[in-house]
C-alpha positions as CSV (number, residue, x, y, z in Angstrom):
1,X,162.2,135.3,90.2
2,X,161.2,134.3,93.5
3,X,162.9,130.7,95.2
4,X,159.4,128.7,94.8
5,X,159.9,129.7,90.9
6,X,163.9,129.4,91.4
7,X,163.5,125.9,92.4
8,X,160.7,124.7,90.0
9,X,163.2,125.8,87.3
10,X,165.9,123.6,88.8
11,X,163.5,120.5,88.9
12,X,162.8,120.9,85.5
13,X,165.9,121.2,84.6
14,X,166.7,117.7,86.4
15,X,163.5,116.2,85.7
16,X,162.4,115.9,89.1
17,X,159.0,115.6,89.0
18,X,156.7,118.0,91.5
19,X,153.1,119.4,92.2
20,X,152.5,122.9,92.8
21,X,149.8,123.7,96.1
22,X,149.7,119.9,96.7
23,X,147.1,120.0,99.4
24,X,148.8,117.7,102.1
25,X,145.0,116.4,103.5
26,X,145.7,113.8,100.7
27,X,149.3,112.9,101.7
28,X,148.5,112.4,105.9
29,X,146.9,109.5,107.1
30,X,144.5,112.3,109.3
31,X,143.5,113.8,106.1
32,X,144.1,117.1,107.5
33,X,146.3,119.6,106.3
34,X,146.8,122.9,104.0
35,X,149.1,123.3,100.9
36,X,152.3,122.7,100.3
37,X,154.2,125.5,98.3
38,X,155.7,122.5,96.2
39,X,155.3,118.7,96.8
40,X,158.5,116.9,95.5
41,X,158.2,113.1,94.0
42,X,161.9,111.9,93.3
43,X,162.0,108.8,92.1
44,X,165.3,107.6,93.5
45,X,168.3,108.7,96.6
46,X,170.0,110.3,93.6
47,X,167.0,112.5,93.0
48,X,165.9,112.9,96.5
49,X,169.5,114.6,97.6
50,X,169.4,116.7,94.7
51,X,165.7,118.0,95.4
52,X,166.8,118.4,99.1
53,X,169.8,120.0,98.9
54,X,168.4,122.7,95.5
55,X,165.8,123.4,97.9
56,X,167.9,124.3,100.6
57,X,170.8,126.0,99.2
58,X,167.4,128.5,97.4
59,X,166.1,129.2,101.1
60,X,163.2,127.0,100.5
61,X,162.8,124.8,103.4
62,X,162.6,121.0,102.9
63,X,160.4,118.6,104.8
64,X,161.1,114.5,104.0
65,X,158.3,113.0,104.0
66,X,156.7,109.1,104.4
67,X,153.3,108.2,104.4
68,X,152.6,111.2,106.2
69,X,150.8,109.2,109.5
70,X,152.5,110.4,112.4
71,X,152.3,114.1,111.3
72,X,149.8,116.9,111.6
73,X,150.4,119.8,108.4
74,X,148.9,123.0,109.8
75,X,145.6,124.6,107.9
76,X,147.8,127.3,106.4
77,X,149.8,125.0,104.6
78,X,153.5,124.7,104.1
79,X,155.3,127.7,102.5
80,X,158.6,125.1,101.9
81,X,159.1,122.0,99.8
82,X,157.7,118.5,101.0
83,X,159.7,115.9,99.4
84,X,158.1,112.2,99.4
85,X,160.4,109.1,99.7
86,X,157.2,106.9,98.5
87,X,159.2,106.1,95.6
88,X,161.8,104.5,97.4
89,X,160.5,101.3,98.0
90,X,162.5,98.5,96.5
91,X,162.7,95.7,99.1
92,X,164.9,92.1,98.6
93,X,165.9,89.0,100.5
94,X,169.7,88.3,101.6
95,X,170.0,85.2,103.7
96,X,167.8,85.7,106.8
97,X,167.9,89.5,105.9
98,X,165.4,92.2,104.1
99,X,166.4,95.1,103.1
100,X,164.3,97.8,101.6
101,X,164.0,101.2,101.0
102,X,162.5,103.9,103.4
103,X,159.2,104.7,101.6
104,X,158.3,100.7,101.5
105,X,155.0,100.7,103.9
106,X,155.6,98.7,107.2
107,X,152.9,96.3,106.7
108,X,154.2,95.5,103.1
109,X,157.8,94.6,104.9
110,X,155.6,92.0,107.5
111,X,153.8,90.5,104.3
112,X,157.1,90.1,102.7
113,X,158.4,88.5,105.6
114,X,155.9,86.3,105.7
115,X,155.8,85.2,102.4
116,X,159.3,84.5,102.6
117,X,158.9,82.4,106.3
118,X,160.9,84.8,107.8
119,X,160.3,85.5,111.6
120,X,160.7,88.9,113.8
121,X,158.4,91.8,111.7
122,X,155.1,90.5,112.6
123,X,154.3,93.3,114.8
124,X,154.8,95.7,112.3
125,X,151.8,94.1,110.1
126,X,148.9,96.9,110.8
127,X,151.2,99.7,111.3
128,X,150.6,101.9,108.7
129,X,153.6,104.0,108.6
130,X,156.8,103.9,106.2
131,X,159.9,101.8,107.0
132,X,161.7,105.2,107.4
133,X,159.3,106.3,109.6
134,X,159.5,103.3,111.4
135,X,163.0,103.4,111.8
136,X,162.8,107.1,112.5
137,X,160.2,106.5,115.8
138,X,161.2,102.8,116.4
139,X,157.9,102.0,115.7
140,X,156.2,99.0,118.0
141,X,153.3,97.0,119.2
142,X,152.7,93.8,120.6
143,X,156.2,94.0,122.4
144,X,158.3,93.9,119.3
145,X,159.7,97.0,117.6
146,X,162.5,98.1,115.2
147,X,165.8,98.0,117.7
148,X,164.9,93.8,117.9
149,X,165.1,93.4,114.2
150,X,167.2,96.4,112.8
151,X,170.7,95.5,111.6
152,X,171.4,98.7,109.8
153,X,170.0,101.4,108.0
154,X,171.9,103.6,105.4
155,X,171.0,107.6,105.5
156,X,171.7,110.6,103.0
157,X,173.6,113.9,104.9
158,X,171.8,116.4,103.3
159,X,174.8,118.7,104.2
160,X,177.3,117.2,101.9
161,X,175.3,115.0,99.7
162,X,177.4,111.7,101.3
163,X,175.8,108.5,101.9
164,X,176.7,106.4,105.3
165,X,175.4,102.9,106.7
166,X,174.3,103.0,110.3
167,X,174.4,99.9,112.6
168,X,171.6,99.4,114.8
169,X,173.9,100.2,118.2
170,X,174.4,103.2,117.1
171,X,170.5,104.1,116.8
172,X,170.3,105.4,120.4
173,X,167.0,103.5,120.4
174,X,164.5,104.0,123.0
175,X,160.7,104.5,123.3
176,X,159.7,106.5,120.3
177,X,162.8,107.3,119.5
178,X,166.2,107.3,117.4
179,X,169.5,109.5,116.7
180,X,167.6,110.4,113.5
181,X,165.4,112.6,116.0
182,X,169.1,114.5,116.8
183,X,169.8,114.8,113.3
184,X,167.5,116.4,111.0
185,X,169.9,116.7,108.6
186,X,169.8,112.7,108.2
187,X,167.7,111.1,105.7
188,X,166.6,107.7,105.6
189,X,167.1,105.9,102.5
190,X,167.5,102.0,103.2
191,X,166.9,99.8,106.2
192,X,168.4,96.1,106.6
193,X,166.4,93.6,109.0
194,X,168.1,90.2,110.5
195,X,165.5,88.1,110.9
196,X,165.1,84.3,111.8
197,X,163.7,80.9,110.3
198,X,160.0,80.6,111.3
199,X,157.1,78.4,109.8
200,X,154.6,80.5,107.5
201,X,151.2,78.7,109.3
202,X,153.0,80.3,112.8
203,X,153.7,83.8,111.6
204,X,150.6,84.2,109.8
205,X,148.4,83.2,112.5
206,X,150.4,85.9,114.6
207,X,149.8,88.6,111.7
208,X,146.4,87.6,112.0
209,X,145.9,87.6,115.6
210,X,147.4,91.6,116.1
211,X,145.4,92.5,112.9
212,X,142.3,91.4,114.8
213,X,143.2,93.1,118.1
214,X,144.1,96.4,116.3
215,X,140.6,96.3,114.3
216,X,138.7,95.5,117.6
217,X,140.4,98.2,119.8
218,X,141.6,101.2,117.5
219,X,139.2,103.1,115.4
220,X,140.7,102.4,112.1
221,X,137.4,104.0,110.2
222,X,138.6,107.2,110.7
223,X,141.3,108.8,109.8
224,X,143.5,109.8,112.2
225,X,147.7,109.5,113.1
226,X,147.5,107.1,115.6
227,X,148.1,107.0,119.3
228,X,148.7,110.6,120.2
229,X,150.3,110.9,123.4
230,X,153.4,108.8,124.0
231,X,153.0,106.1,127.0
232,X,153.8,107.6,130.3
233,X,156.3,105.8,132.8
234,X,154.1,103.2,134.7
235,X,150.8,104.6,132.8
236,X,148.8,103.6,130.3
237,X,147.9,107.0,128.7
238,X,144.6,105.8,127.1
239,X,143.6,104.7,130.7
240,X,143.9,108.0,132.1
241,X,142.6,110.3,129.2
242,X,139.3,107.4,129.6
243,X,139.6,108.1,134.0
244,X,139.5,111.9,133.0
245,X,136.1,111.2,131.4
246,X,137.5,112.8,128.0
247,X,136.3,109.8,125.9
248,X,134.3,111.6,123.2
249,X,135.5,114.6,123.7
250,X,135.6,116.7,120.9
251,X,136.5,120.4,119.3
252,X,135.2,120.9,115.7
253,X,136.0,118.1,113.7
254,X,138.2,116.5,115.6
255,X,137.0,113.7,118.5
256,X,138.9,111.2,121.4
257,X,137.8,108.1,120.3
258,X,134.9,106.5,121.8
259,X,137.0,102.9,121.2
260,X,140.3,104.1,122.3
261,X,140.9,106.9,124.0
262,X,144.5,106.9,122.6
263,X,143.6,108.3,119.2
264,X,142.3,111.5,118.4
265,X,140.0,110.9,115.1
266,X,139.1,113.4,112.8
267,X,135.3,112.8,112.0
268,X,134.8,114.8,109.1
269,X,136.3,117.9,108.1
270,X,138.4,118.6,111.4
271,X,141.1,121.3,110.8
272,X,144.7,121.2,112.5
273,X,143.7,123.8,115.1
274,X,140.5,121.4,116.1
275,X,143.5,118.7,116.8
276,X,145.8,121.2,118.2
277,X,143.0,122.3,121.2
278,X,141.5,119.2,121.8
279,X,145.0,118.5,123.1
280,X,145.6,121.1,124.9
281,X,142.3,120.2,126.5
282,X,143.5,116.4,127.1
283,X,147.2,117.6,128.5
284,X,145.6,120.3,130.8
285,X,142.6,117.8,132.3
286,X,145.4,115.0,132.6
287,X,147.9,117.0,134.6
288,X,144.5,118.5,136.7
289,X,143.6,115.3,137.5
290,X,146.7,113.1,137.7
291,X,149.5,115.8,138.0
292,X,151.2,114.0,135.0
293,X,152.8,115.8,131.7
294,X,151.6,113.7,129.1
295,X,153.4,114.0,125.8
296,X,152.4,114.7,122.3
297,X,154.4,112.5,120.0
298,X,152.4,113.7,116.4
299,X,154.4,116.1,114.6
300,X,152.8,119.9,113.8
301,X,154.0,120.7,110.7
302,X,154.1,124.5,109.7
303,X,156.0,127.4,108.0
């Protein structure tokens, strides 16, 4: 028996549910993507640890995973086990706190927020990621991000099966970034936000004001995984992929975006090595040009 079949039979036997070749083009907000050996759907921590740590222990690598929009699955598909924290998505009020689980959608947590008149998320309305991911990246826009708001998240060591709460000082935050990036072998399970009193006719015309701005300047008719390149010290990045005259630019299926040269769109039946070259293209013209390393902050997913 090999360890795909191996770990099917485990599943089963704790009714875990799963997919076999689950083509991931329908679990990445690029729509792009090959099939996964075996897409896991775990319907709580409980379930998720056991998945992770079955797959593991049978050799069959496991890959957590959100809404899938900050991630690029390679054409040939993934020969491991995705497991989805979708399911996780209970979310409550505390006091001035929410706290919800990591496959609750970032713009659900804002809308929450809101409907509860509580101040500090409304940046994350429009950002189509998970709260794990989120946390994960320290996902921002419109100068707020995670670190202002987090007080804590709890994770699962895949290593021991042990569950720990983390405060937010000891996230390591920084652009696009968290200690969860050091430590694959943490999963996120739960994030706590403290938030603050606020009036719902003021946070609700903010919401409304960054969903307008992200509908005029992003191309959100396409699918794609956001803002590619992470912003460069004292550069905007968009700025100087636009400057390098790569709006447009494209390689198969897969195009800068004429609206924002930031994204990298996939226009119809694009393929993870379209995405992959076009940028390769855009880092090599940038650093021709400018003499900067621009850097790639959209996960490649393969094996």
């Amino acid at each position: 028996m090999d360890r795909i079949e191996q770990l099917k039979k485990v599943l089963d036997e704790l009714a875990i549910s799963y997919s076999e070749n689950e083509s991931m083009k329908d679990h990445t907000s690029f729509k792009i993507g090959g099939p996964a050996a075996i897409y896991v759907e775990p319907k709580n921590a409980e379930e998720l640890s056991s998945a992770f740590r079955s797959a593991s222990f049978l050799g069959v690598a496991p890959y957590v995973l959100g809404k899938g929009t900050n991630v690029l699955f390679d054409d040939e598909g993934y020969e491991g086990a995705v497991i989805s924290t979708l399911a996780l998505d209970s979310i409550e009020r505390d006091g001035m706190r929410i706290s919800c689980g990591a496959g609750h959608s970032m713009t659900s947590l804002a809308r929450f927020a809101l409907d509860e008149s509580l101040a500090g998320l409304s940046f994350a309305y429009g950002i189509p990621g998970s709260v794990g991911g989120g946390v994960y990246m320290n996902a921002g826009a419109y100068n707020g991000e995670i670190s202002y708001v987090l007080e804590n998240s709890t994770y699962l060591d895949t290593s021991d099966g042990t569950l720990h709460t983390l405060p937010a000082e000891l996230h390591e935050f920084g652009y696009r970034y968290s200690s969860y990036k050091a430590h694959p072998d943490r999963v996120i399970l739960n994030a706590t936000f403290l938030l603050r009193e606020g009036e719902y006719n003021d946070i609700k015309a903010e919401m409304d004001d960054f969903m307008t701005r992200r509908k005029a300047k992003q191309p959100l008719e396409y699918p794609s995984a956001g803002s590619v390149f992470k912003r460069y010290p004292g550069r905007y990045t968009a700025q100087m992929i636009d400057e390098a005259g790569l709006k447009g630019a494209s390689v198969g299926g897969a195009a800068v975006s004429e609206k924002h040269a930031g994204f990298i769109i996939n226009k119809g039946g694009a393929t993870c090595r379209d995405v992959l070259t076009l940028i390769d293209m855009i880092k090599t013209e940038i650093f021709r040009k400018f003499g900067i390393e621009i850097e790639c902050e959209v996960i490649h997913v393969k094996g």
